[in-house]
C-alpha positions as CSV (number, residue, x, y, z in Angstrom):
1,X,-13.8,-16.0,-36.1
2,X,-12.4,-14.3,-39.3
3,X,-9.1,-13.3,-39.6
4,X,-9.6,-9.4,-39.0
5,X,-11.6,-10.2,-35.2
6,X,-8.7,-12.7,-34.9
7,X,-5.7,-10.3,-35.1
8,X,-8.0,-7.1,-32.9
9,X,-8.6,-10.2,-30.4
10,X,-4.7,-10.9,-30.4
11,X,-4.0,-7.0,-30.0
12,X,-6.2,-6.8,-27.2
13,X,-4.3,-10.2,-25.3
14,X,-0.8,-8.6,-26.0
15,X,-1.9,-5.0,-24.7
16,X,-3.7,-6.8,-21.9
17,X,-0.4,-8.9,-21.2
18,X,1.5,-5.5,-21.3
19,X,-0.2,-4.2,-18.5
20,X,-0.6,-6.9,-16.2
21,X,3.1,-7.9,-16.4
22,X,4.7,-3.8,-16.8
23,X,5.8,-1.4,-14.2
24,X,2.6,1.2,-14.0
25,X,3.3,4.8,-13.6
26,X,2.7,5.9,-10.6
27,X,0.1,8.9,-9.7
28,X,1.1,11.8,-7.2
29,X,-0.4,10.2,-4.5
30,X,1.4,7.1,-4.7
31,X,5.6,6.2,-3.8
32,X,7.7,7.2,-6.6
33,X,9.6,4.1,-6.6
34,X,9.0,1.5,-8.9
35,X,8.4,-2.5,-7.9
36,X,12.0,-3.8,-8.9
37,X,12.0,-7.4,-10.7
38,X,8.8,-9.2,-11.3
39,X,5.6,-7.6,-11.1
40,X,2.3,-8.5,-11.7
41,X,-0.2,-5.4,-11.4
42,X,2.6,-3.5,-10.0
43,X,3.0,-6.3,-7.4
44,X,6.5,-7.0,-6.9
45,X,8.8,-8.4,-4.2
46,X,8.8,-5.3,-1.6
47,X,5.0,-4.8,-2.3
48,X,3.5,-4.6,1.2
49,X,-0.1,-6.4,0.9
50,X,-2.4,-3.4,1.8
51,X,-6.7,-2.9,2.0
52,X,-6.2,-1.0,-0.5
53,X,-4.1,-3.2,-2.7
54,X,-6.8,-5.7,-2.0
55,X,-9.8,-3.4,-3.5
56,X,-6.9,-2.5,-6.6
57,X,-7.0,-6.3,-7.4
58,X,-10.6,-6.4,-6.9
59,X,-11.4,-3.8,-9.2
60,X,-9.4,-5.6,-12.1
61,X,-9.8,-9.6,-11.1
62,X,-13.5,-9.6,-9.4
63,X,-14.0,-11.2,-6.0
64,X,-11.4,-13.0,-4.5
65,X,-11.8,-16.0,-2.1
66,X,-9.3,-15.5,0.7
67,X,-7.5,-18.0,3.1
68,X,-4.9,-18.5,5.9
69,X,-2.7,-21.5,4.5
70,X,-0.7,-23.3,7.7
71,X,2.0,-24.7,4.5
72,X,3.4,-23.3,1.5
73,X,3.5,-25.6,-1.7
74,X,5.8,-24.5,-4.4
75,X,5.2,-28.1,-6.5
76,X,4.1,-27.7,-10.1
77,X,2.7,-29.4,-13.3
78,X,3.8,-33.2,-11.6
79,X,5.3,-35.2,-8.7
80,X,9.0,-34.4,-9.2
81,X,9.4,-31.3,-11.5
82,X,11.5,-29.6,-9.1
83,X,13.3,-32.2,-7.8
84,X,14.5,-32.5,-11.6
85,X,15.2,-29.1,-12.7
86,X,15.1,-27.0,-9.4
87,X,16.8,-28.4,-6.9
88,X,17.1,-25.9,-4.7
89,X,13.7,-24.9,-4.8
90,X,13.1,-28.2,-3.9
91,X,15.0,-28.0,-1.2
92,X,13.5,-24.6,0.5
93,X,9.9,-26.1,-0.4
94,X,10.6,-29.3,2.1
95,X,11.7,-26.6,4.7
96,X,8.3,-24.4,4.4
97,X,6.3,-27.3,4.8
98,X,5.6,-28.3,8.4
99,X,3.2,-30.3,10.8
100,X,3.9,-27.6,13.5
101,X,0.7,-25.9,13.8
102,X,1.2,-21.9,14.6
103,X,-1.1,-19.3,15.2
104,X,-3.1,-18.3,12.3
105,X,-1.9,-14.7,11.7
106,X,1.2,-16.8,11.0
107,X,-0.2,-18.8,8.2
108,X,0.2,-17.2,4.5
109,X,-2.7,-14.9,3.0
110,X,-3.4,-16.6,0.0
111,X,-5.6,-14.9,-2.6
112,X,-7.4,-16.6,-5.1
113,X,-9.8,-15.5,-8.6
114,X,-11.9,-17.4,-11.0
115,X,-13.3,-15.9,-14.0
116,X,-11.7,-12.9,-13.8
117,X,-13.0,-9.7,-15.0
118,X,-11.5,-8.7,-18.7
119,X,-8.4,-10.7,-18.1
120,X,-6.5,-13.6,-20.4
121,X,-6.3,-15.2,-16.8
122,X,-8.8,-18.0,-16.1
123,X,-6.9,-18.3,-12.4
124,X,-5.0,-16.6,-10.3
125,X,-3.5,-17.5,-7.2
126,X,-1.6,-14.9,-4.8
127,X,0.3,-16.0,-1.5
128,X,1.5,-13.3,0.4
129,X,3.6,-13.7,3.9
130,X,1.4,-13.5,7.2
131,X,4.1,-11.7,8.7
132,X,6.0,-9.1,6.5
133,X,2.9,-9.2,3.7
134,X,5.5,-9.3,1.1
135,X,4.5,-11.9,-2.0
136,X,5.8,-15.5,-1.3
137,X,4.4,-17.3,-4.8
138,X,2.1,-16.3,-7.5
139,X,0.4,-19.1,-9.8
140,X,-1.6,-17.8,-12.7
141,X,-3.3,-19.8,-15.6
142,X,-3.7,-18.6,-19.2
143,X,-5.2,-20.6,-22.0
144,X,-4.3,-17.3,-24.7
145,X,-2.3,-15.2,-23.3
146,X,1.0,-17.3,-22.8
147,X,3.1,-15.8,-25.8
148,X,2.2,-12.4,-25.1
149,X,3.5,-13.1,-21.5
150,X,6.8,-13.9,-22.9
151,X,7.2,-11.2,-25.4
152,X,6.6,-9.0,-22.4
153,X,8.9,-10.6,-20.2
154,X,11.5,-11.2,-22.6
155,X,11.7,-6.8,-23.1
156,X,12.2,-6.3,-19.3
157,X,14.4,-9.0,-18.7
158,X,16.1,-10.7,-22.1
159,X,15.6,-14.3,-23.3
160,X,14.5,-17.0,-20.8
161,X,16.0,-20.4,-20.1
162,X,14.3,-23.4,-21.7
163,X,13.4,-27.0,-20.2
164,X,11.9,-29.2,-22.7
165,X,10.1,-31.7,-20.2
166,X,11.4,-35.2,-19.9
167,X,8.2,-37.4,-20.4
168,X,9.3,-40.3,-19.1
169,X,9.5,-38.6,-15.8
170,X,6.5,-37.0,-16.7
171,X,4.1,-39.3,-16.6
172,X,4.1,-39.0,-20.4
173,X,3.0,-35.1,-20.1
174,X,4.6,-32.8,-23.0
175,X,5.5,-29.8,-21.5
176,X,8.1,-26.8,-22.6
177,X,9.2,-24.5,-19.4
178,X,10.4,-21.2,-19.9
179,X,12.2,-19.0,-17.0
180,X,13.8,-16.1,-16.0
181,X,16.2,-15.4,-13.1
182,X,16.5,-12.0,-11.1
183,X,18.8,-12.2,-7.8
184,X,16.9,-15.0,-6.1
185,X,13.2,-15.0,-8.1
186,X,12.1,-17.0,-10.4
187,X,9.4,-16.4,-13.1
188,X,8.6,-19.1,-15.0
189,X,5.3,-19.6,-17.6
190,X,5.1,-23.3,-18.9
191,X,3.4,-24.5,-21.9
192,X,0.8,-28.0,-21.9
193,X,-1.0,-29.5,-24.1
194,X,-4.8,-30.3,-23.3
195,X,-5.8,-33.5,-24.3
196,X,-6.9,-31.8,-27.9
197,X,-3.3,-30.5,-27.9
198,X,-4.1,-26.9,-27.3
199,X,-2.0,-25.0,-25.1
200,X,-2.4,-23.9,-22.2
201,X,-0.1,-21.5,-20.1
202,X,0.8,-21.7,-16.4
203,X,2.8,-18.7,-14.6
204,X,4.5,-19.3,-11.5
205,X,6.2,-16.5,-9.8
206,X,8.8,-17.4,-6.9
207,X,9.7,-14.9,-4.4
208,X,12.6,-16.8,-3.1
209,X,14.2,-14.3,-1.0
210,X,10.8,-13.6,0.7
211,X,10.5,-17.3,1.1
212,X,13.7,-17.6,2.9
213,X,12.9,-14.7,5.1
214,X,9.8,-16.2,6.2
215,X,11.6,-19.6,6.4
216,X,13.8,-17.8,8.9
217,X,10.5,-16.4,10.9
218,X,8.7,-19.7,11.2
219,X,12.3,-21.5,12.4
220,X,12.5,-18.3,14.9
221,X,8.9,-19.2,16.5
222,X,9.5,-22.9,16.6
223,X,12.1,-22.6,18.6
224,X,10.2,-19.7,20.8
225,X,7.8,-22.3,21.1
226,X,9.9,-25.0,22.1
227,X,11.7,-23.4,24.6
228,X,8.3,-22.3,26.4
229,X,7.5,-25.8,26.5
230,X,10.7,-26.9,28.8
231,X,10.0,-23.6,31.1
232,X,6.5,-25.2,31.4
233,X,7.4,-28.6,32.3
234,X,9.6,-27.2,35.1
């Protein structure tokens, strides 16, 4: 690729980037109120996951493969990550997670794309709550459009954190985190190597306060459930 096809290509990843990750204008059909905090295709944290919503992603990711998970996993990149550098994530991660089996309208929508259409994204993976429909945890994969991602990021909410990845704990992986806070959320996109040390970019998007309130749900109908089980056995 010569340099001139290099630097459109570039242009076309960071107005791509731009899009995904901004606040669109709405039309006069649609709410006037913006998504607060972080968005991805407008999608932020009081988005309500709609049909139409559903065909909107469609339109710009392709088909999507569409599951009811009975567990939420918020682990990343290895065994231990958040255990090291967010603890409390950790923390509200062990309390999703549950051998209790519920209904499934009670199990997350999770929403996943390969080979998206016209995208820098190879994968992307949305979890939304079963119950209020509100996003829980977004997991996207890039292998170009990483800095872009922060560039964009960086204008709407100012220069991230940075964890520079112990090796020893992982594994020997080299790895460079960098995240934003807003209230409770956490966006963070996460540099690693391939094994011909070419980057490649993972996104992770935590609702937290959305996880909390379905935390609080899922506690709720465990106990519902437990209580109908002594009234049965009397």
């Amino acid at each position: 690729m010569n340099m001139k096809n290099r630097i459109f290509t570039v242009f076309l990843i960071s107005l791509a980037i731009s899009a995904f990750f901004a606040c669109e204008k709405k039309d006069d059909h649609q709410s006037q109120a913006e998504p607060k905090g972080f968005t991805f295709f407008n999608i932020g944290a009081d988005t309500v996951l709609s049909s139409k919503i559903e065909k909107e992603l469609e339109a710009k990711l392709g088909n999507s493969v569409t599951e009811r998970w009975s567990t939420i996993d918020l682990t990343t990149h290895y065994n231990g990550f958040l255990q090291q550098y967010f603890k409390d994530l950790y923390e509200l991660h062990k309390k999703l997670r549950s051998d209790v089996v519920l209904k499934i309208e009670d199990n997350p929508i999770k929403l996943t794309y390969r080979h998206t259409r016209q995208t820098p994204f190879e994968y992307v993976e949305l979890v939304f709550s079963g119950h209020s429909r509100k996003p829980l945890l977004f997991k996207i994969r890039s292998e170009q459009g990483g800095p872009s991602v922060i560039d964009e990021i960086k204008k709407k909410h100012g220069e991230p954190k940075i964890i520079v990845w112990d090796e020893k704990a992982a594994y020997g992986k080299k790895g460079r985190s960098s995240y934003w806070q807003n209230d409770k959320d956490i966006f963070m996109i996460s540099a690693i190597p391939d094994r011909y040390e070419k980057p490649e970019y993972y996104i992770n998007i935590y609702y937290v306060g959305n996880m909390e309130e379905e935390l609080r749900i899922k506690q709720e109908k465990q106990k519902a459930r437990k209580n109908d089980g002594v009234k049965n056995a009397f």
